[in-house]
C-alpha positions as CSV (number, residue, x, y, z in Angstrom):
1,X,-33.8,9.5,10.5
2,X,-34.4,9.3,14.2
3,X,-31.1,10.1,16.6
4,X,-30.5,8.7,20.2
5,X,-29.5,11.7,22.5
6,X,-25.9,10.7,22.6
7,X,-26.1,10.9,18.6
8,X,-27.4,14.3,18.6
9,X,-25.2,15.9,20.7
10,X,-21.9,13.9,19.7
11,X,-23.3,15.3,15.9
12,X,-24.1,18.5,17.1
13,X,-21.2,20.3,15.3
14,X,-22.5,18.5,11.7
15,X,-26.2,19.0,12.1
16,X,-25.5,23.2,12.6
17,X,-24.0,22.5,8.9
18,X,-26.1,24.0,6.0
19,X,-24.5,21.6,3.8
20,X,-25.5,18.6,6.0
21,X,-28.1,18.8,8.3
22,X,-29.9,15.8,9.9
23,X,-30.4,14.9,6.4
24,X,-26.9,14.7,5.3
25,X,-25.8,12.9,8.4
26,X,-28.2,10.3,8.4
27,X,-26.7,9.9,4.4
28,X,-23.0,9.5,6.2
29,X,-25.0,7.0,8.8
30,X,-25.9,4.2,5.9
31,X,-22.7,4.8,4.1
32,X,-20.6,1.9,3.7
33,X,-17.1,2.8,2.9
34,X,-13.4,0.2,2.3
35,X,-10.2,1.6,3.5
36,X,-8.1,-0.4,1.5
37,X,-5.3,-0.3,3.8
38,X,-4.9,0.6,7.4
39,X,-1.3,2.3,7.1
40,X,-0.3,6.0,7.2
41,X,-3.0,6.9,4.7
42,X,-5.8,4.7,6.2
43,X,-4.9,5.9,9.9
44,X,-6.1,9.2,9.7
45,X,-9.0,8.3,7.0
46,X,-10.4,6.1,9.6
47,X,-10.7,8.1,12.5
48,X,-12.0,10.9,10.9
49,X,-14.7,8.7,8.8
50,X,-15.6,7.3,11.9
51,X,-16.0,10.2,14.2
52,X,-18.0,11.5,11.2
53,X,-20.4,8.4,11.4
54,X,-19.9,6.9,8.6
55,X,-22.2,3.7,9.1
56,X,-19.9,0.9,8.2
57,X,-16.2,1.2,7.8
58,X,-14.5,-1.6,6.1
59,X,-11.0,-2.1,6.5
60,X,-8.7,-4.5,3.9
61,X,-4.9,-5.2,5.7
62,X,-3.0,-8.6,5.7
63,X,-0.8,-7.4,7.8
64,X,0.7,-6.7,11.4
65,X,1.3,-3.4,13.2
66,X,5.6,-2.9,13.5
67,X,6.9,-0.7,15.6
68,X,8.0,1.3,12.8
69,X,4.8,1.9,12.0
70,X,3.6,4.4,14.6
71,X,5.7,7.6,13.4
72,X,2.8,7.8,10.9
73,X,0.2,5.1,11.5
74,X,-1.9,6.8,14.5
75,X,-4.8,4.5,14.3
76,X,-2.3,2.3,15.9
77,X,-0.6,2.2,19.5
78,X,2.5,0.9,21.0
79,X,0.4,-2.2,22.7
80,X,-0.5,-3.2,19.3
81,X,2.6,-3.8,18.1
82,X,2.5,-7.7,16.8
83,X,-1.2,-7.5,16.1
84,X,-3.3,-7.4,13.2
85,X,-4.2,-4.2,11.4
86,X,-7.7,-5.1,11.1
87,X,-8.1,-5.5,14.5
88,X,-6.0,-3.5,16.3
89,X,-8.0,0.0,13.8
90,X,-11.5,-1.9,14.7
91,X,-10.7,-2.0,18.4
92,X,-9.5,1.9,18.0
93,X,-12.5,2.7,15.8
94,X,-14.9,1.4,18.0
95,X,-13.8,3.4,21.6
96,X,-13.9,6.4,19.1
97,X,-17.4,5.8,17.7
98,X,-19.6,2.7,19.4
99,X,-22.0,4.1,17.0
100,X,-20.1,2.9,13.7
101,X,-19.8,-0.8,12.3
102,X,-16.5,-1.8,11.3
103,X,-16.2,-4.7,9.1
104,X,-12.4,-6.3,8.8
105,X,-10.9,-8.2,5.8
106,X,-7.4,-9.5,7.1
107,X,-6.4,-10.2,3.5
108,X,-4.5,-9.3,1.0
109,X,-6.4,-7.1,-1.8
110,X,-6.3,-9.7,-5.1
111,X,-7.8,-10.4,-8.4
112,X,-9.8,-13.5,-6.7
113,X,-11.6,-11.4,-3.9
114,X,-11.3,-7.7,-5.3
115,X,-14.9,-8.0,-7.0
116,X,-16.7,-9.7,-4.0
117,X,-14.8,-7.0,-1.5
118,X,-15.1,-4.1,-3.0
119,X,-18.8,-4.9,-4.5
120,X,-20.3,-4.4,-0.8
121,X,-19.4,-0.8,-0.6
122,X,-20.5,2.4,-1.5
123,X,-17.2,4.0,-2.0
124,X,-13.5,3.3,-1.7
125,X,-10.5,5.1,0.0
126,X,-7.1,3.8,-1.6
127,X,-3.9,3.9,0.8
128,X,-2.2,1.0,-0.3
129,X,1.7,1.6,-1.5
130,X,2.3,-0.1,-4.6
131,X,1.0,0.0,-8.1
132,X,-0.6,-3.7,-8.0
133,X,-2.7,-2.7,-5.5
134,X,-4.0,0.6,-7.4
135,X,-4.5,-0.6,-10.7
136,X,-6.2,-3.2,-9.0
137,X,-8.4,-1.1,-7.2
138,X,-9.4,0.9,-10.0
139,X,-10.1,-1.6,-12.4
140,X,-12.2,-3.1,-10.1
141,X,-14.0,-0.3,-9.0
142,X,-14.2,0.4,-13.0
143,X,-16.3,-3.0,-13.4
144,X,-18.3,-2.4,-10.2
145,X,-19.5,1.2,-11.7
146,X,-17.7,2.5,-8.2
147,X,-15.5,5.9,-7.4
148,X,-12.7,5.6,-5.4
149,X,-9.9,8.1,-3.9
150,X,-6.7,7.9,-4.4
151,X,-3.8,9.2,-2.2
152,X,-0.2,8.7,-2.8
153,X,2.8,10.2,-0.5
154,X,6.5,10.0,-0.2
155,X,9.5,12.1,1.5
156,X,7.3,15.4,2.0
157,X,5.1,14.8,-1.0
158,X,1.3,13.7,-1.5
159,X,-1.2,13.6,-4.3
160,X,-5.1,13.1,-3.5
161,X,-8.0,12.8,-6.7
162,X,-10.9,11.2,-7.1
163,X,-11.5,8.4,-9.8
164,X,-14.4,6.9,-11.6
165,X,-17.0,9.1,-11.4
166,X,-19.5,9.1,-14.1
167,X,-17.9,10.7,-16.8
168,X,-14.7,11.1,-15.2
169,X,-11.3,9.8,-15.8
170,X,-10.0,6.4,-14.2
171,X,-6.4,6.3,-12.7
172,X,-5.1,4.1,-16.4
173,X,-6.0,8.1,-18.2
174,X,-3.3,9.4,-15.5
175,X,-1.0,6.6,-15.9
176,X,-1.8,3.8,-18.6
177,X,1.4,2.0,-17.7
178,X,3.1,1.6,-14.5
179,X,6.4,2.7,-14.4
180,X,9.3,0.0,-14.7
181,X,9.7,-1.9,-11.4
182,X,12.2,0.2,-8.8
183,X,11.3,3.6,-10.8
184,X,10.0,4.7,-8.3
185,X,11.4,3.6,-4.8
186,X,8.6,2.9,-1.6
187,X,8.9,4.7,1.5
188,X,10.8,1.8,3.4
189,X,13.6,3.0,0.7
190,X,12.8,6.8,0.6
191,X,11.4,7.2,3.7
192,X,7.9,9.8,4.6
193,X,8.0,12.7,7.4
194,X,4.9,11.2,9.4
195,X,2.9,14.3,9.6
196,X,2.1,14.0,5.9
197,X,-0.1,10.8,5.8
198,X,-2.1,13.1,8.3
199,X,-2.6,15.3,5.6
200,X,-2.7,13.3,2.7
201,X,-5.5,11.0,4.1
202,X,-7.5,13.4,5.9
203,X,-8.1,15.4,2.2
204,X,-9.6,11.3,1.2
205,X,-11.6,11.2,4.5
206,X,-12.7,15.1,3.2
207,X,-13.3,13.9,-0.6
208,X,-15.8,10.6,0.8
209,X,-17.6,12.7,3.2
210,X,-18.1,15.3,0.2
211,X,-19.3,12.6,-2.1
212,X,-21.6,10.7,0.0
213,X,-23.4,14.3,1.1
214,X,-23.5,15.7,-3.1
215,X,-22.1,18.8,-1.9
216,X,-19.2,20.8,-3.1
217,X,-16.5,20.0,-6.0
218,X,-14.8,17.4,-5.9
219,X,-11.2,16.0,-7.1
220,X,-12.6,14.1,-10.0
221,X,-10.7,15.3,-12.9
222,X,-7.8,17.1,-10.9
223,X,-5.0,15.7,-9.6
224,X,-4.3,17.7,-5.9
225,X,-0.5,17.5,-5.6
226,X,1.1,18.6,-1.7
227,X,4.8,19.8,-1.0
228,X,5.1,19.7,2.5
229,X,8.6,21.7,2.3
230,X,6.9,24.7,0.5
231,X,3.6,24.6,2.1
232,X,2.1,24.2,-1.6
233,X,-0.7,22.9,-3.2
234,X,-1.2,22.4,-7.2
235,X,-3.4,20.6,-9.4
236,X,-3.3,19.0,-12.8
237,X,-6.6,18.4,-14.9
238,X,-7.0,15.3,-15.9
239,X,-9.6,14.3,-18.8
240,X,-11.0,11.2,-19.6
241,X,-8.4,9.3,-22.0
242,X,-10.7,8.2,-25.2
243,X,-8.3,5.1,-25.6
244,X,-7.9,3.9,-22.0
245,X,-8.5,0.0,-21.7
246,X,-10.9,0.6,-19.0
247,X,-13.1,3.5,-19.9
248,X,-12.2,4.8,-23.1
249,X,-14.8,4.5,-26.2
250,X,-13.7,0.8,-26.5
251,X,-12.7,-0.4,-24.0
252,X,-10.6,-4.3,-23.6
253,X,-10.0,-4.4,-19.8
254,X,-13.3,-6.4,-19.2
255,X,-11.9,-8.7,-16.4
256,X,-9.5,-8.2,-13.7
257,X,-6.1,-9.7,-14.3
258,X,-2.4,-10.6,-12.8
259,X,-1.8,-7.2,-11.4
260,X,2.0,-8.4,-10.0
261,X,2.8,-9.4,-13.5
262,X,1.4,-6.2,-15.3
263,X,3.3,-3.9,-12.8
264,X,6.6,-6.3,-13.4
265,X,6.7,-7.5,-9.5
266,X,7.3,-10.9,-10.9
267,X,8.8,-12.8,-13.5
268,X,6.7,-14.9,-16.3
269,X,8.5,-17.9,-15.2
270,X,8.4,-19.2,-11.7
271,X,9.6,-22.1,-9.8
272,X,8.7,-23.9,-6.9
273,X,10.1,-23.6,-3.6
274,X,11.4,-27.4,-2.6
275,X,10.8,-26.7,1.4
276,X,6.8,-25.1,1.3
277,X,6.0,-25.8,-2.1
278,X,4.8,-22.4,-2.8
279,X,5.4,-20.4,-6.0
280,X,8.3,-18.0,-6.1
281,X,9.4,-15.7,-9.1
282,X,12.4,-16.8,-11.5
283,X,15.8,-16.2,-9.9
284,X,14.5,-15.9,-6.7
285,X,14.8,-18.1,-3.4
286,X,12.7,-18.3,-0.5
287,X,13.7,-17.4,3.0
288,X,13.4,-21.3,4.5
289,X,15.5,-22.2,1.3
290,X,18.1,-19.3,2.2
291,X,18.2,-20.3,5.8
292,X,18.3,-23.7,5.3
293,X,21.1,-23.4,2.9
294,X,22.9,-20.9,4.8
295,X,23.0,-23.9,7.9
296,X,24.0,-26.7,5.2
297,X,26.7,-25.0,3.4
298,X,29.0,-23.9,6.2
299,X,31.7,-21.3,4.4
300,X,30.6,-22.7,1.2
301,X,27.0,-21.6,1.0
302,X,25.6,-18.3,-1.2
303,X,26.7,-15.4,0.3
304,X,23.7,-12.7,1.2
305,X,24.6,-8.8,-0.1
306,X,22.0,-6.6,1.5
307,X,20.9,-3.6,-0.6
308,X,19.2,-1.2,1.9
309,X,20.6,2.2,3.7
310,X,23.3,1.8,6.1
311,X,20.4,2.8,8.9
312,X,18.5,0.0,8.2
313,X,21.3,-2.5,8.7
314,X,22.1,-0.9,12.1
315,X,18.6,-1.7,13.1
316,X,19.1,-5.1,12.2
317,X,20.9,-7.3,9.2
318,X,22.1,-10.8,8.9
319,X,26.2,-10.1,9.5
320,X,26.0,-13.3,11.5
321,X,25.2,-15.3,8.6
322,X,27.6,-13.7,6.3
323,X,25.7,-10.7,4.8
324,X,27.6,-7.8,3.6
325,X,26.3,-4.3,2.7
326,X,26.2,-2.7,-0.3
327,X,23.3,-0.3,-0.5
328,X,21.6,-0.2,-3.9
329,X,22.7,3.1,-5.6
330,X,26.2,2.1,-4.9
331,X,26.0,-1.1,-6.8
332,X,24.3,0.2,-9.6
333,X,26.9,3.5,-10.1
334,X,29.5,0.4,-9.9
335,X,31.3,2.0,-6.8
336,X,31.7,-1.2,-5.0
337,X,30.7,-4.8,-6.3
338,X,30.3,-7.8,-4.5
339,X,33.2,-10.5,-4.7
340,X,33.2,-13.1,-7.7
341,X,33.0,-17.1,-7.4
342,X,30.5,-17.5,-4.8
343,X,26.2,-17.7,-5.1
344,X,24.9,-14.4,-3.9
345,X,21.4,-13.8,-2.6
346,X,20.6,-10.4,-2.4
347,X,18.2,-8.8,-0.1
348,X,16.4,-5.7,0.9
349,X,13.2,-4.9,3.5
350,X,10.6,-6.1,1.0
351,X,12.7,-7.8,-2.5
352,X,11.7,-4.6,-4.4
353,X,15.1,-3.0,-4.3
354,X,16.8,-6.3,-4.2
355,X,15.2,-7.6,-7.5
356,X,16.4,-4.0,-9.1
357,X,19.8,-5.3,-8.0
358,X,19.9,-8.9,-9.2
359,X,18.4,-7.9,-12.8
360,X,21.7,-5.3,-12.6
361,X,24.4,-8.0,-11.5
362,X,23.1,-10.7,-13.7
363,X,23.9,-8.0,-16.4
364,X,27.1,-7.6,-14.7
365,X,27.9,-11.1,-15.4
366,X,26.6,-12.6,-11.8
367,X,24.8,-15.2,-13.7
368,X,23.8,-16.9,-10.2
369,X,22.4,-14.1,-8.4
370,X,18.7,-14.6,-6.6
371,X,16.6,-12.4,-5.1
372,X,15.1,-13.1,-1.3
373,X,12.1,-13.5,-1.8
374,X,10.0,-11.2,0.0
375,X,12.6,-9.3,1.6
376,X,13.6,-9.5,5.3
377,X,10.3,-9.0,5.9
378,X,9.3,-12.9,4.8
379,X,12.7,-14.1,6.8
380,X,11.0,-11.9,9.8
381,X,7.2,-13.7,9.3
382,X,9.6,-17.3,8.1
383,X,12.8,-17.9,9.8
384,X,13.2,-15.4,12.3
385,X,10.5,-13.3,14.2
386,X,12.8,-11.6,16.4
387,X,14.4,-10.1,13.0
388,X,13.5,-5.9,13.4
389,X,13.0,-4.2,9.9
């Protein structure tokens, strides 16, 4: 339990703590803890984990820090704009705390590598953004015998709890099923005032720091819920579901499975794309198909309807290959619809929104509608990188 100097007096403030102690900090110092995400919720977990000394911090991003990150993702700065997640919070991470380990995954969270991930830590900090992810999570963590803390935000709203501690409930008693794909739109669509993450993932930081010390109550069996506009909090009490397929009285969940396909991200069908041989989902086309067909078929090829907000188009939108807007709740109250007798590809930041859409107009009798597979985001990363979404 011995401390260097520069431990004791950058602790000082922790070891005056009855609750904590040199005991309870040298508890936080062999802590191993997995950010699953370093976004707006991960930011502010992060940094306050780490100036807590947390012993090792594991962090689990695929991606790359965009400018329109940083009006909520303060682990991150302007010159890391272009670099990866993992590394651009490690580098932060470690000029806050030399002291604290921080081990990066630069992958994407899956059913292949959640078990082996997840299985090295203590504890786990959710601030992902979409329901593959979470169910994911807390399946795995399920299997693994593991809690976990969930945090959820969008507009001026956030929910925090705790999930799967012994004898608690998992997230499948809150929500067995997730809700229908586009239910519930992400805040690329809805948008998030950036002080609310803050919030939001400093109560998880709060909640791991309580759980690794024993001290205090804890979220498990209460759902925390946040209105920023009223300055509110209320909680929901949450019991243990007797028939949940993870941890009810029998359980069937026994194995992790195809999260994308259980949330409804994808289609049962797929196909392959012809230029990179990767799997896409029925009536969808890749960005290198798009492009390419968009080069080869003059005034002839599909023609790209874009389904975001007028504000993201201004940032940036493919006019010059013959997009047109029609932003997503005016297509589906039928206020304007796109022309008849041509292909359409439809498109949106991340082919959430858009996939919403092309299920609508095949109804509508657009039998030849596809979604972009990916969003802009995959044209950005595939076709174009100067593309700004």
């Amino acid at each position: 339990m011995d401390f260097t100097p520069d431990e004791l007096t950058r602790y000082a403030r922790h070891f005056s703590l009855a609750e904590m102690g040199v005991d309870g900090q040298a508890r936080l110092r062999d802590a191993r803890v997995l950010l699953v995400g370093a976004g707006g919720l991960g930011s502010p977990a992060v940094l306050y984990l780490a100036a807590a000394g947390v012993g090792t911090l594991g962090i689990v991003d695929p991606d790359r820090v965009d400018l329109s990150n940083l009006q909520r993702q303060v682990v991150h700065g302007t010159p890391s704009v272009g670099r990866r997640k993992t590394d651009s919070a490690r580098d932060r991470l470690e000029a806050l705390n030399p002291e604290v380990r921080v081990e990066t995954h630069p992958v994407r969270l899956s059913s292949e590598n959640a078990i082996a991930i997840i299985g090295e830590y203590d504890i786990v900090l959710d601030g992902s953004d979409n329901f593959p992810t979470r169910y994911l999570v807390n399946d795995a963590c399920g299997l693994l015998g593991k809690p976990w803390i969930y945090g959820a935000i969008l507009r001026w709203e956030g929910q925090v709890s705790l999930f799967g501690a012994p004898g608690g409930p998992c997230y499948r008693c809150l929500f067995r099923e997730p809700p229908p794909p586009g239910a519930v739109p992400g805040c690329a669509e809805a948008g998030v005032v950036g002080a609310l993450p803050g919030v939001i993932g400093s109560l998880q930081a709060l909640e791991a720091v309580k759980w690794i010390l024993g001290v205090g109550e804890g979220l498990a069996g209460r759902l925390l819920l946040f209105d920023a506009l009223a300055l509110e909090f209320r909680e929901i009490r949450v019991r243990p579901d007797p028939e949940c397929a993870l941890c009810g009285e029998s359980p069937s969940l026994t194995e992790l499975i195809d999260y994308e396909f259980f949330c409804g991200e994808v289609g049962e069908e797929v196909e392959e794309d012809p230029a990179s041989g990767a799997r896409i989902g029925e009536g969808a086309i890749s960005p290198t198909e798009l492009a390419g067909r968009l080069e080869a078929g003059g005034g002839g090829g599909p023609l790209v309807v874009d389904v975001r907000e007028r504000w993201e188009w201004e940032v940036d939108n493919l006019a010059s290959r013959g997009a047109i807007l029609i932003p997503l709740q005016g297509l589906l109250s039928g206020a304007t619809r796109p022309p008849e007798g041509r292909d359409l590809v439809v498109c949106c930041r991340s082919g959430a929104r858009s996939a919403v859409a092309v299920r609508y107009l095949r109804e509508q009798g657009f039998a030849s509608a596809r979604n972009l597979e990916g969003g802009l985001e995959r044209w950005r990363d595939e076709v174009d990188e100067g593309f700004r979404v």
